[in-house]
PDB file of N, CA, C and O in Angstrom, chain B, residues numbered from 101:
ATOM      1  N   UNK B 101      95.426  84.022  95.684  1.00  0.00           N
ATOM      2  CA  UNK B 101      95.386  84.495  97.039  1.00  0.00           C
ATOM      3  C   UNK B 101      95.096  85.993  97.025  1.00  0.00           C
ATOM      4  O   UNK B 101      95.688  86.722  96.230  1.00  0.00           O
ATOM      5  N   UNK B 102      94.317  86.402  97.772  1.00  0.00           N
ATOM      6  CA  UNK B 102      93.928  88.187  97.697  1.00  0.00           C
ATOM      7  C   UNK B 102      94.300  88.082  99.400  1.00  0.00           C
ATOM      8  O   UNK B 102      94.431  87.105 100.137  1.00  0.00           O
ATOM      9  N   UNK B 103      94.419  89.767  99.682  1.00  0.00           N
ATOM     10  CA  UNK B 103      94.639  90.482 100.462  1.00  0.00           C
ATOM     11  C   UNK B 103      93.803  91.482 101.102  1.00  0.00           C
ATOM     12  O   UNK B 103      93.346  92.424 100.455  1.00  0.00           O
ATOM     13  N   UNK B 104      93.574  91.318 102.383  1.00  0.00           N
ATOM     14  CA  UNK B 104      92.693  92.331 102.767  1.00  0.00           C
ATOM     15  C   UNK B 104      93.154  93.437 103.060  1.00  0.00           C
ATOM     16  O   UNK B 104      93.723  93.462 104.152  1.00  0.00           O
ATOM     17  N   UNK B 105      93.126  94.427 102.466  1.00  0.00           N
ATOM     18  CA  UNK B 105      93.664  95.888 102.225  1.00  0.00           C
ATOM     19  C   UNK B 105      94.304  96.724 104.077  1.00  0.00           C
ATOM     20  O   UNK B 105      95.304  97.335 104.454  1.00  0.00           O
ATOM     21  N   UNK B 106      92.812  96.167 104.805  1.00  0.00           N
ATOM     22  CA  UNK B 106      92.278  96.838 106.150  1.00  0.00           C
ATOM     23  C   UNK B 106      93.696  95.681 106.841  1.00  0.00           C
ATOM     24  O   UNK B 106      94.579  96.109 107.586  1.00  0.00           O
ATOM     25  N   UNK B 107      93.641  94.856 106.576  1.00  0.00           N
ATOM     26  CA  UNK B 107      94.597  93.632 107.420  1.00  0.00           C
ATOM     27  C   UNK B 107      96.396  94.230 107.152  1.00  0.00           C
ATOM     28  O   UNK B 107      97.369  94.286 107.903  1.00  0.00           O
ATOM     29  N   UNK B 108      96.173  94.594 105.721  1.00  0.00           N
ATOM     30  CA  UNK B 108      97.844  95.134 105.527  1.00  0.00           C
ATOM     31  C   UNK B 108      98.399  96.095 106.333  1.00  0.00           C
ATOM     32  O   UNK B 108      99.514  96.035 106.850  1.00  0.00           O
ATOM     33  N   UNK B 109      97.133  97.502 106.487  1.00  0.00           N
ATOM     34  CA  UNK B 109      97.619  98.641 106.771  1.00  0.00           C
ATOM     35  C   UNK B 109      97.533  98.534 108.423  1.00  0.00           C
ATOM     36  O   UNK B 109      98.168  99.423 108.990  1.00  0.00           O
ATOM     37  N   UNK B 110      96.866  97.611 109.269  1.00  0.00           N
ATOM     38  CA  UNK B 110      96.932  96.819 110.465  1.00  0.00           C
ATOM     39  C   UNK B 110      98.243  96.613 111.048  1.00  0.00           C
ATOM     40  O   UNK B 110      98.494  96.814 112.237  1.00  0.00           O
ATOM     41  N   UNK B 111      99.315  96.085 109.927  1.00  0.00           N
ATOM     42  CA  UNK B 111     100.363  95.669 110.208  1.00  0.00           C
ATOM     43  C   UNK B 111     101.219  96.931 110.640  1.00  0.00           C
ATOM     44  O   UNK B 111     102.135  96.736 111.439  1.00  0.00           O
ATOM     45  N   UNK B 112     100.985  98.205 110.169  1.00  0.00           N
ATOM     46  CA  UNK B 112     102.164  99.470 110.430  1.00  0.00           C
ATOM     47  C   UNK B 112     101.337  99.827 111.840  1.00  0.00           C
ATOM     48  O   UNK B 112     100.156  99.828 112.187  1.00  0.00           O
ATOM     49  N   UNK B 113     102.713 100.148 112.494  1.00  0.00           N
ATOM     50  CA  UNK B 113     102.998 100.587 114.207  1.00  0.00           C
ATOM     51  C   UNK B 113     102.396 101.933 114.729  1.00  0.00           C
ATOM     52  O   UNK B 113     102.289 103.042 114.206  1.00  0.00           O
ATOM     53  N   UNK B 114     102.209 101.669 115.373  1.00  0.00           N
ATOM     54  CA  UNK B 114     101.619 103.425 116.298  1.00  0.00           C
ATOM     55  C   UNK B 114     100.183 103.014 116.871  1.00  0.00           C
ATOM     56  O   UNK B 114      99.231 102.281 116.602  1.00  0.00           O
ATOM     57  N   UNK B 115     100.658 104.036 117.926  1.00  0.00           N
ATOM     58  CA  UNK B 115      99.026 104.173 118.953  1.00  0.00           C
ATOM     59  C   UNK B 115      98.337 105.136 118.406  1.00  0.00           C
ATOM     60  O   UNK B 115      97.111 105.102 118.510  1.00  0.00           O
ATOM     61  N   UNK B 116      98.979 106.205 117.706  1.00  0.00           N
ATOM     62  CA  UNK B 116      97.745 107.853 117.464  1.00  0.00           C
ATOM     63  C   UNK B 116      97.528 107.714 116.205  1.00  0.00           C
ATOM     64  O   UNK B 116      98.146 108.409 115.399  1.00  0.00           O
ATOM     65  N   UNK B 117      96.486 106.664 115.756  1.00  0.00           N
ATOM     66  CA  UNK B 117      96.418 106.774 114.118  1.00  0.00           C
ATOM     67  C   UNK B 117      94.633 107.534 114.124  1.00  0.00           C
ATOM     68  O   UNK B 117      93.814 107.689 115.030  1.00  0.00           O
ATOM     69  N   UNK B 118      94.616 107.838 112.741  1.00  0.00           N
ATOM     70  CA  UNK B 118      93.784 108.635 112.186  1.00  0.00           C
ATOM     71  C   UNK B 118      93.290 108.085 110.898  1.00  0.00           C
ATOM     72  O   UNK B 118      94.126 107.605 110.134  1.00  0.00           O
ATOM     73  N   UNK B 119      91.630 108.097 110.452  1.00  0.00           N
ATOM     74  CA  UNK B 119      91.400 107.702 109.004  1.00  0.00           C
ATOM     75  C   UNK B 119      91.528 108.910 107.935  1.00  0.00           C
ATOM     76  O   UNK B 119      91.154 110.082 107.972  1.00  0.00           O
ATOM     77  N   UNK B 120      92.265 108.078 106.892  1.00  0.00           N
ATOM     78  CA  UNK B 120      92.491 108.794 105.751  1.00  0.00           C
ATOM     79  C   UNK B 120      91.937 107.752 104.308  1.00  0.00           C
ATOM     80  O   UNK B 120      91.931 106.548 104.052  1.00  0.00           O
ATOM     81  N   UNK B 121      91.589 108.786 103.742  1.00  0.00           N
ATOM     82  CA  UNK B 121      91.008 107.997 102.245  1.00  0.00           C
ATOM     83  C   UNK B 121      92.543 107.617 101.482  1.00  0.00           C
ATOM     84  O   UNK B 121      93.564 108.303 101.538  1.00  0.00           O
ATOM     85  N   UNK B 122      92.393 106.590 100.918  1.00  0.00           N
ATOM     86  CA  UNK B 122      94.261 106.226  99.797  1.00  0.00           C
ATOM     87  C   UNK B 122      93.117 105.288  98.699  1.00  0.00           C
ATOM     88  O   UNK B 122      92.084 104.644  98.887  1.00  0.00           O
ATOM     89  N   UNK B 123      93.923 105.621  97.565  1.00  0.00           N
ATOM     90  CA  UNK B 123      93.303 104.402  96.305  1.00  0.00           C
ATOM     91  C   UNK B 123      94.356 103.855  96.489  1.00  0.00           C
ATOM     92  O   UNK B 123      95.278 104.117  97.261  1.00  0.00           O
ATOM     93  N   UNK B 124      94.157 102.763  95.466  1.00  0.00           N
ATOM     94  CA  UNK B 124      95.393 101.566  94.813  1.00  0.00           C
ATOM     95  C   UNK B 124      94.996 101.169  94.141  1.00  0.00           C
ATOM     96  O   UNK B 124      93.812 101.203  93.807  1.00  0.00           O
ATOM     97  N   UNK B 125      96.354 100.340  93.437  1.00  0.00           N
ATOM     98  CA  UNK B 125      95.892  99.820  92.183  1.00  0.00           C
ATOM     99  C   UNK B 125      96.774  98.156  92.859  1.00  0.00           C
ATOM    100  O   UNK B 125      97.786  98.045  93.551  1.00  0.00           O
ATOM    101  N   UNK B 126      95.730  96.958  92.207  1.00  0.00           N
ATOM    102  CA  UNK B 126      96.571  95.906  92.856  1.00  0.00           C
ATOM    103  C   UNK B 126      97.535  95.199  91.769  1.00  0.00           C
ATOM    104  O   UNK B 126      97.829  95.701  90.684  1.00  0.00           O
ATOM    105  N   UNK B 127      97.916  94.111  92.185  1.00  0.00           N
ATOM    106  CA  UNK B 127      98.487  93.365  91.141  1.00  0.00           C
ATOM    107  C   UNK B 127      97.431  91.971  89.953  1.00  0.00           C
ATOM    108  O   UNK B 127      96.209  91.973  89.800  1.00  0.00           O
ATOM    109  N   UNK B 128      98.135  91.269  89.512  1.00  0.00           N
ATOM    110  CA  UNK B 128      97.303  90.622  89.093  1.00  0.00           C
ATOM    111  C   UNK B 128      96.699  89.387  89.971  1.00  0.00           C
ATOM    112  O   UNK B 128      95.682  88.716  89.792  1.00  0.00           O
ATOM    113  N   UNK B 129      97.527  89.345  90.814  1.00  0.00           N
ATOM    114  CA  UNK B 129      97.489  88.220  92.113  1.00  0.00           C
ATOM    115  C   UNK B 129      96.888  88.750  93.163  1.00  0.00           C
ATOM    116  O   UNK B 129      96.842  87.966  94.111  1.00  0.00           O
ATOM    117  N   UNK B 130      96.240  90.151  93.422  1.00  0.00           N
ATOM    118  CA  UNK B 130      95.329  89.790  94.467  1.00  0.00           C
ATOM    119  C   UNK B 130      96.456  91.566  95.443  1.00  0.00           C
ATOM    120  O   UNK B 130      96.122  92.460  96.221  1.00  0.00           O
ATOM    121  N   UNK B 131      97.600  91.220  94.820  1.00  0.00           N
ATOM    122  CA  UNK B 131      98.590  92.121  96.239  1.00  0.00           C
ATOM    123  C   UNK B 131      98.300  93.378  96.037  1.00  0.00           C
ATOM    124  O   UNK B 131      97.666  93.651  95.018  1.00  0.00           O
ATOM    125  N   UNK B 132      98.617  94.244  96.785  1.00  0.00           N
ATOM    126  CA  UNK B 132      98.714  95.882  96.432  1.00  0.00           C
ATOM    127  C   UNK B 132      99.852  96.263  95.756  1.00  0.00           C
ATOM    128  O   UNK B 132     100.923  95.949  96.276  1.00  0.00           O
ATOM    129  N   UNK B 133      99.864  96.877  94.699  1.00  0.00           N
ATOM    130  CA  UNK B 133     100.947  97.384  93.724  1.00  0.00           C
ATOM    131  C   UNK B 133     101.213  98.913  94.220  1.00  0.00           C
ATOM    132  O   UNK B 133     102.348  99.133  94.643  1.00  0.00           O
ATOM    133  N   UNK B 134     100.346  99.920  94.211  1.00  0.00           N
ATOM    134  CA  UNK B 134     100.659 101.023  94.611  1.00  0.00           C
ATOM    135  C   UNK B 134      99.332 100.825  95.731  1.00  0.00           C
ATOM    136  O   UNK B 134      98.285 100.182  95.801  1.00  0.00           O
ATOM    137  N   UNK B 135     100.200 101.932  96.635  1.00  0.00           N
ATOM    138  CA  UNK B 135      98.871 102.596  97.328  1.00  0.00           C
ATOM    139  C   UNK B 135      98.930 104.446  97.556  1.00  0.00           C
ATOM    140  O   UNK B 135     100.086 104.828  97.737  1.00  0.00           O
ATOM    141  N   UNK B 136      98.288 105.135  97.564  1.00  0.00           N
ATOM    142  CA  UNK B 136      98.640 106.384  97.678  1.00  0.00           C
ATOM    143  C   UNK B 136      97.328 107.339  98.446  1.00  0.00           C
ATOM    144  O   UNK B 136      96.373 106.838  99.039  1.00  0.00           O
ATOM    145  N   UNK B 137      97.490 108.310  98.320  1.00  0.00           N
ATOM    146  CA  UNK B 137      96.522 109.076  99.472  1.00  0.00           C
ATOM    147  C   UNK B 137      95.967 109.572  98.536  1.00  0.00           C
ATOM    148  O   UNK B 137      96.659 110.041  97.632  1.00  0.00           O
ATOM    149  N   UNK B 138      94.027 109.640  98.438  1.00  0.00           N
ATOM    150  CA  UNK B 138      93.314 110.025  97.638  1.00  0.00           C
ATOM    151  C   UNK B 138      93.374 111.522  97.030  1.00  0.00           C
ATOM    152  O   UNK B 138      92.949 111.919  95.945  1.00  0.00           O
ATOM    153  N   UNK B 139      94.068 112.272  98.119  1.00  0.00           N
ATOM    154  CA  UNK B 139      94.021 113.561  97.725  1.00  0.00           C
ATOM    155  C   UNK B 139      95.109 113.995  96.933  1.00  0.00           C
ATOM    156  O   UNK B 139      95.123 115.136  96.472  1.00  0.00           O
ATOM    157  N   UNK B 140      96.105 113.113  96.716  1.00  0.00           N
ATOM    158  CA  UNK B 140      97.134 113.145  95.500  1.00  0.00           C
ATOM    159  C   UNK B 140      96.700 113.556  94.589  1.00  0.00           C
ATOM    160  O   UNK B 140      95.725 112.931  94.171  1.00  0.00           O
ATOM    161  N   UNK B 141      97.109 114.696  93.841  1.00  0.00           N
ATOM    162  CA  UNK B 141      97.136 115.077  92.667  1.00  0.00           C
ATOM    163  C   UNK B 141      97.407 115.065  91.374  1.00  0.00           C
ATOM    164  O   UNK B 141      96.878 115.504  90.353  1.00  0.00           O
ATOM    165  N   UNK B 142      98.676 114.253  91.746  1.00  0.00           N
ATOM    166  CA  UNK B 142      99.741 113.924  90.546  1.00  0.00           C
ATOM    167  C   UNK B 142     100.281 112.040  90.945  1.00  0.00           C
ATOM    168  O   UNK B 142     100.160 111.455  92.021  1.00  0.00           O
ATOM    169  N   UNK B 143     100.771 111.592  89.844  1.00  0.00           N
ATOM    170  CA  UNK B 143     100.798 110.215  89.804  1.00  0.00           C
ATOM    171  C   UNK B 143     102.405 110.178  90.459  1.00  0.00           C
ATOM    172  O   UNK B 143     103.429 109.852  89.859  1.00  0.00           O
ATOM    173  N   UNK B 144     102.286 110.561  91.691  1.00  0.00           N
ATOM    174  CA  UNK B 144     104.105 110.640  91.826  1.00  0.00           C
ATOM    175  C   UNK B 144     104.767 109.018  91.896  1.00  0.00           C
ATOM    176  O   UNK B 144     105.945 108.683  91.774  1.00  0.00           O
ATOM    177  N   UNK B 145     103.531 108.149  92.142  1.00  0.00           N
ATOM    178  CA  UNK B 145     104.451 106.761  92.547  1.00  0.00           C
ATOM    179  C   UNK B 145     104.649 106.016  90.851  1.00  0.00           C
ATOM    180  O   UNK B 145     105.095 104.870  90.810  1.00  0.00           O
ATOM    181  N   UNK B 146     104.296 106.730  89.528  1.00  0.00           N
ATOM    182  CA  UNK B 146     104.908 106.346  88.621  1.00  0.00           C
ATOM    183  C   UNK B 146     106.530 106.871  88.556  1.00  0.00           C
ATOM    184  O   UNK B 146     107.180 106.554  87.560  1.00  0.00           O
ATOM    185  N   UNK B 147     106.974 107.428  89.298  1.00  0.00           N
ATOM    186  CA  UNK B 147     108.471 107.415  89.145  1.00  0.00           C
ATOM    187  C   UNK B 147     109.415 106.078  89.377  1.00  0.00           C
ATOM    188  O   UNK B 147     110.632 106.066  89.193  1.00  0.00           O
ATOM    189  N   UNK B 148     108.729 105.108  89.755  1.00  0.00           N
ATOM    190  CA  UNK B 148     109.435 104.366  90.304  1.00  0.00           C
ATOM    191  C   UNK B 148     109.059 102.901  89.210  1.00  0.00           C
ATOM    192  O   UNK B 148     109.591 101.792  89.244  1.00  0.00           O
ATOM    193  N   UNK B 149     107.894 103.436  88.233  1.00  0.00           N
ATOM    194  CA  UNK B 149     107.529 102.429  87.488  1.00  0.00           C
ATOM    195  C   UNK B 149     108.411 102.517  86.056  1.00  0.00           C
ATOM    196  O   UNK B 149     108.467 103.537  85.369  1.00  0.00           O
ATOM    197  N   UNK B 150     109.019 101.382  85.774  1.00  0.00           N
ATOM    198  CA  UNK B 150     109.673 100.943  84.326  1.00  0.00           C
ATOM    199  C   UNK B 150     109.025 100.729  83.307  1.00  0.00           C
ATOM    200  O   UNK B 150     108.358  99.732  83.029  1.00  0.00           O
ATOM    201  N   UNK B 151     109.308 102.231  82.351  1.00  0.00           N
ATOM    202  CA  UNK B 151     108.348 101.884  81.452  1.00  0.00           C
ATOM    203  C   UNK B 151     109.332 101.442  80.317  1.00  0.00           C
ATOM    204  O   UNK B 151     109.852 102.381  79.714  1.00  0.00           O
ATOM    205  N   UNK B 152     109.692 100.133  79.904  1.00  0.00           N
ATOM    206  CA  UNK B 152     110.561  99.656  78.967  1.00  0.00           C
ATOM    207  C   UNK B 152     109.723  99.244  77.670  1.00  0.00           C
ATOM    208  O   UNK B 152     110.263  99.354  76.569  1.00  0.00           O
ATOM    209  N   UNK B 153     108.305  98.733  77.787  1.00  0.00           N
ATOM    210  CA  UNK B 153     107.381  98.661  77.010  1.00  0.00           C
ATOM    211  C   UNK B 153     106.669  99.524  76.358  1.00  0.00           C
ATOM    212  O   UNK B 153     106.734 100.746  76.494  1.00  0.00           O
ATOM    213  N   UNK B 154     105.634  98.645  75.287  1.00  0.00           N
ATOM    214  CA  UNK B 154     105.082  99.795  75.016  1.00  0.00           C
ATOM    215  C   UNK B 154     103.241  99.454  75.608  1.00  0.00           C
ATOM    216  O   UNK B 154     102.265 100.121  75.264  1.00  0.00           O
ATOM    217  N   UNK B 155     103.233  98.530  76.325  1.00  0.00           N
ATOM    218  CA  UNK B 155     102.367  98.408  77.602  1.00  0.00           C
ATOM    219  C   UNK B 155     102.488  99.536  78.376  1.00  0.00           C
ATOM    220  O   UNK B 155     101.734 100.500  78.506  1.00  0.00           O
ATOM    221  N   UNK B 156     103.732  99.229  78.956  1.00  0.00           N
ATOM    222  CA  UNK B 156     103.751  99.717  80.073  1.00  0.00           C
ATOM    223  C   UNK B 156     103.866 101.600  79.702  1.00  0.00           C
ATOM    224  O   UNK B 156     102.973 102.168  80.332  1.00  0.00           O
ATOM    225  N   UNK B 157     104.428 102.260  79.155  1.00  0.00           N
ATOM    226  CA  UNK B 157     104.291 103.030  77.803  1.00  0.00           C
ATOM    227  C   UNK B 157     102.664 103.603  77.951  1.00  0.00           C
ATOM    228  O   UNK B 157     102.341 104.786  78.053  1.00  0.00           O
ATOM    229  N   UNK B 158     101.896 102.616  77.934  1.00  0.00           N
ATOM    230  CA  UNK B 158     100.579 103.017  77.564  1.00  0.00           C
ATOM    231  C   UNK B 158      99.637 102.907  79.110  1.00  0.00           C
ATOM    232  O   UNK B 158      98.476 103.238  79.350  1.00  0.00           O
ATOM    233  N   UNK B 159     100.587 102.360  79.893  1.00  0.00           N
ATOM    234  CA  UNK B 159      99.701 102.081  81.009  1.00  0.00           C
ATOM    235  C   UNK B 159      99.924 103.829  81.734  1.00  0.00           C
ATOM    236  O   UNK B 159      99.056 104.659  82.005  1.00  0.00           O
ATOM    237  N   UNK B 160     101.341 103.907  81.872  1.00  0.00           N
ATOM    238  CA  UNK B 160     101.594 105.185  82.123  1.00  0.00           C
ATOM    239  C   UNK B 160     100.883 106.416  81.727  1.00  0.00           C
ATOM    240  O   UNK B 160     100.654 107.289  82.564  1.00  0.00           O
ATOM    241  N   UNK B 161     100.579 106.511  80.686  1.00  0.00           N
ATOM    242  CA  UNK B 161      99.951 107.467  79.458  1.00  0.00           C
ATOM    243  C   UNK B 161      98.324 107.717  80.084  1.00  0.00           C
ATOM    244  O   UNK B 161      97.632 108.661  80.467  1.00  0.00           O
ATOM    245  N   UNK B 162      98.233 106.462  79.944  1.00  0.00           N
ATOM    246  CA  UNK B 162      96.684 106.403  80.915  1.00  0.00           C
ATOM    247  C   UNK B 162      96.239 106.552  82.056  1.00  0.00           C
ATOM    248  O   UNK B 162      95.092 106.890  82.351  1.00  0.00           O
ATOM    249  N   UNK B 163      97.111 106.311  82.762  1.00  0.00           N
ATOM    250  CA  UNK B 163      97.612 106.837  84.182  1.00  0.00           C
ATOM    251  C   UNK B 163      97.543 108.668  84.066  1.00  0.00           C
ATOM    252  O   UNK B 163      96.649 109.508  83.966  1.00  0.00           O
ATOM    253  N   UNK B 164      98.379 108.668  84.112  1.00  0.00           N
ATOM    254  CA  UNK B 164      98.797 110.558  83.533  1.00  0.00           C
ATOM    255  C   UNK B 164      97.118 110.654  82.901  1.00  0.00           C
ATOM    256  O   UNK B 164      96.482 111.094  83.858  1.00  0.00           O
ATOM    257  N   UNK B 165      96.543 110.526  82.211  1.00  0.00           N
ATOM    258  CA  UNK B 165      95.597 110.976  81.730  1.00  0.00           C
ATOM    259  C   UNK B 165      94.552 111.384  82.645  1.00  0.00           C
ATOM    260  O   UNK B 165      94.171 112.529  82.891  1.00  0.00           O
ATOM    261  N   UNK B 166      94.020 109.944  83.257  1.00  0.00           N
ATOM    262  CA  UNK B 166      93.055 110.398  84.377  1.00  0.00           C
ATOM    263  C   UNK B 166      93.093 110.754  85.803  1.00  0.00           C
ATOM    264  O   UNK B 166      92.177 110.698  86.624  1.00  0.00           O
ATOM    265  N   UNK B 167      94.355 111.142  85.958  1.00  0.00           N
ATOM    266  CA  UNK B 167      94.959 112.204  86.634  1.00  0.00           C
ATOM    267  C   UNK B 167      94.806 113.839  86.082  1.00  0.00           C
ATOM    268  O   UNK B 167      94.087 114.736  86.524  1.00  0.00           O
ATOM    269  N   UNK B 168      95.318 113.843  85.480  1.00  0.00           N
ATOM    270  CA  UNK B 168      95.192 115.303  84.385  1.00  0.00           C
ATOM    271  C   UNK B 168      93.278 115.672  84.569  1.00  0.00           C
ATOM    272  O   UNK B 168      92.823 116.807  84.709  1.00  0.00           O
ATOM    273  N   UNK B 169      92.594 114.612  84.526  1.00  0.00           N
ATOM    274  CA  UNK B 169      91.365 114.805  84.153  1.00  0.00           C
ATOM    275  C   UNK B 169      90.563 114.862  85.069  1.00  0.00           C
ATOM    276  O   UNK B 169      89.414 115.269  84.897  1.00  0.00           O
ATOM    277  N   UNK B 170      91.188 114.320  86.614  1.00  0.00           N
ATOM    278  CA  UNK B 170      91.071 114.188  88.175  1.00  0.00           C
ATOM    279  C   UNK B 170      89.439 113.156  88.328  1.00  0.00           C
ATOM    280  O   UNK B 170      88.365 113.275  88.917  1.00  0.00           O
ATOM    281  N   UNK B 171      90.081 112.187  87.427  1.00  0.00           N
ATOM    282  CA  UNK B 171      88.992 111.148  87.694  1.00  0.00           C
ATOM    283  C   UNK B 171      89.271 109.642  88.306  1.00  0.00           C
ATOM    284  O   UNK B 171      88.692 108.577  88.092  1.00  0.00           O
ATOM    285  N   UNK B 172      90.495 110.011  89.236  1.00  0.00           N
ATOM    286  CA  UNK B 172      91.133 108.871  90.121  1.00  0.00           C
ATOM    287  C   UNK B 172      90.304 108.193  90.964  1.00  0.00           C
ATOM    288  O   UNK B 172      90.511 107.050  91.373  1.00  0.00           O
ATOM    289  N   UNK B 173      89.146 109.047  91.292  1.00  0.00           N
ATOM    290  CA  UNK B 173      87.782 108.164  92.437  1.00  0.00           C
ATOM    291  C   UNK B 173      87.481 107.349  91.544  1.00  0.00           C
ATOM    292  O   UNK B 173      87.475 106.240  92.079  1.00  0.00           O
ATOM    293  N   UNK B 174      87.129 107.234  90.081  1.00  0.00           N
ATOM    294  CA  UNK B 174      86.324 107.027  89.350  1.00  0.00           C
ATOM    295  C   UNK B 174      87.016 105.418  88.963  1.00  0.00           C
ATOM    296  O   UNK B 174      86.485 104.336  88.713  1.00  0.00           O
ATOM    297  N   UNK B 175      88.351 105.840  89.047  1.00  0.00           N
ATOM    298  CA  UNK B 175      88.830 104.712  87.637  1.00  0.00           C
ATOM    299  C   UNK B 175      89.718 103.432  88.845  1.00  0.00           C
ATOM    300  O   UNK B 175      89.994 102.252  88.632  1.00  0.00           O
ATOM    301  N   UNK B 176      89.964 104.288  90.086  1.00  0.00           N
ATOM    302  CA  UNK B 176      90.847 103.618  90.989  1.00  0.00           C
ATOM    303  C   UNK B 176      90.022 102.930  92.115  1.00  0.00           C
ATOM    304  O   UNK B 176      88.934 103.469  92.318  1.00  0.00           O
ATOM    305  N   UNK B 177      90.359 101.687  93.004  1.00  0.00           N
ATOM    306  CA  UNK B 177      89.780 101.426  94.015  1.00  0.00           C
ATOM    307  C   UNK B 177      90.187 102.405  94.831  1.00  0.00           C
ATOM    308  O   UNK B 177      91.241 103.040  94.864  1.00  0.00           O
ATOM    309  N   UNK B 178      88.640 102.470  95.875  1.00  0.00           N
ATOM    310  CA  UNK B 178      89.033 103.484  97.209  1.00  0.00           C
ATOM    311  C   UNK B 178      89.250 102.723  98.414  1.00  0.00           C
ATOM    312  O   UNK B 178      89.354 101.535  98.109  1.00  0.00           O
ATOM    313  N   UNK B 179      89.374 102.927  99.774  1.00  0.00           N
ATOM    314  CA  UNK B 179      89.892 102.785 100.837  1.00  0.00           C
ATOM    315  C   UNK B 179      90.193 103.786 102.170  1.00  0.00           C
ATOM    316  O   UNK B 179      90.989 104.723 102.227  1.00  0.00           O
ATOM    317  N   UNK B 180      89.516 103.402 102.959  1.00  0.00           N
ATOM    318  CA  UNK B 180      89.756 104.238 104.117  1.00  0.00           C
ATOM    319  C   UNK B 180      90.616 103.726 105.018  1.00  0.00           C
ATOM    320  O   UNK B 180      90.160 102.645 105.392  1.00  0.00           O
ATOM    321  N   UNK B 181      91.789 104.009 105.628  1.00  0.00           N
ATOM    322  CA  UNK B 181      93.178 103.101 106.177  1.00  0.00           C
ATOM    323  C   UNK B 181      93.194 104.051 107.678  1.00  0.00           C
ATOM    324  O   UNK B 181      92.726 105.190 107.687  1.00  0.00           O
ATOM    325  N   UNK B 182      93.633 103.584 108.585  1.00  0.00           N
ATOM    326  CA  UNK B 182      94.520 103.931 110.139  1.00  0.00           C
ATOM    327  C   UNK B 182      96.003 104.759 109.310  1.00  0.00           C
ATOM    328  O   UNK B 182      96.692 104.401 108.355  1.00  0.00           O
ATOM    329  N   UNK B 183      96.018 105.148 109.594  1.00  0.00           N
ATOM    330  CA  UNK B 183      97.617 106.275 109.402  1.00  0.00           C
ATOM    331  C   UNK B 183      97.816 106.605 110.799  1.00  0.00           C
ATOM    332  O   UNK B 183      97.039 107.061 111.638  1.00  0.00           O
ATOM    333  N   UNK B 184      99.265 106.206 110.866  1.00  0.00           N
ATOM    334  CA  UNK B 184      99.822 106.635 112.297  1.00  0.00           C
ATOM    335  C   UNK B 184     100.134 108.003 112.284  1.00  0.00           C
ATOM    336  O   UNK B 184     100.505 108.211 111.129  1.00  0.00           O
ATOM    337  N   UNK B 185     100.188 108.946 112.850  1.00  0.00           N
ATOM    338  CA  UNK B 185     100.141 110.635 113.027  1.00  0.00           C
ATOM    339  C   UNK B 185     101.463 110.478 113.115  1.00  0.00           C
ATOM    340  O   UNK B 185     101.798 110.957 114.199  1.00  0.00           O
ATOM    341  N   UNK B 186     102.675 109.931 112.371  1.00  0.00           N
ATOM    342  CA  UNK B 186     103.844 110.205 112.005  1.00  0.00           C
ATOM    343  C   UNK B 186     103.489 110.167 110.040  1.00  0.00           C
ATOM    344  O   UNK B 186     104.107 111.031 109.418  1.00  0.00           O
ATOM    345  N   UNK B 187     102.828 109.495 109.436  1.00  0.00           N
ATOM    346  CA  UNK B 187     102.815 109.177 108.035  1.00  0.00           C
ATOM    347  C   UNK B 187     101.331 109.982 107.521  1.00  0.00           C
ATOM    348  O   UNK B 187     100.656 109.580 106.573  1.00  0.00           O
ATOM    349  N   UNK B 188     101.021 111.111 108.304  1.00  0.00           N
ATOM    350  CA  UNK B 188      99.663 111.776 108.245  1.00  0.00           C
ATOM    351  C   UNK B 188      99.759 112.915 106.833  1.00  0.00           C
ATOM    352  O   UNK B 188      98.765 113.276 106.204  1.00  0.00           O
ATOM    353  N   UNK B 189     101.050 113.313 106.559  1.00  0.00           N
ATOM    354  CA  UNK B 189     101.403 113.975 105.532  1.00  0.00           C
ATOM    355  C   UNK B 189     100.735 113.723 104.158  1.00  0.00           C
ATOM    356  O   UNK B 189     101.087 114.371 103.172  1.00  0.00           O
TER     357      UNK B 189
END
């Protein structure tokens, strides 16, 4: 089952929204795993990822890398989303 990216971000509330660019990365099933705002700099939503492996260990590593190297257009899907002018930050 996949997900239409435009259909998810549909679902959050507000009348005064605005387009903003966000990548993501999905799952293996189709869902959104992260999503974040293209102009992010730094991988902040790996704080929340468990790296108990040495996958995951390496997924991180690689992550951090092409960040560091600011080639997130390159390596990540893009997306243009509605943001409600409360989550415009």
């Amino acid at each position: 089952m996949t997900y239409d990216m435009h259909k998810l971000m549909a679902l959050i509330p507000g009348d005064d929204k605005t387009t903003k660019g966000h990548l993501y990365i999905n799952n293996p099933d189709g869902t959104p795993r992260w999503i974040w705002p293209a102009d992010s700099e730094d991988p902040d939503f790996l704080m929340l990822y468990n790296i108990s492996s040495f996958k995951s260990k390496f997924f991180m590593l690689m992550v951090r890398i092409i960040f560091k190297l600011r080639l997130q257009y390159f390596a990540f899907k893009k997306i243009k989303i509605l943001v409600p002018a409360s989550m415009k930050s």
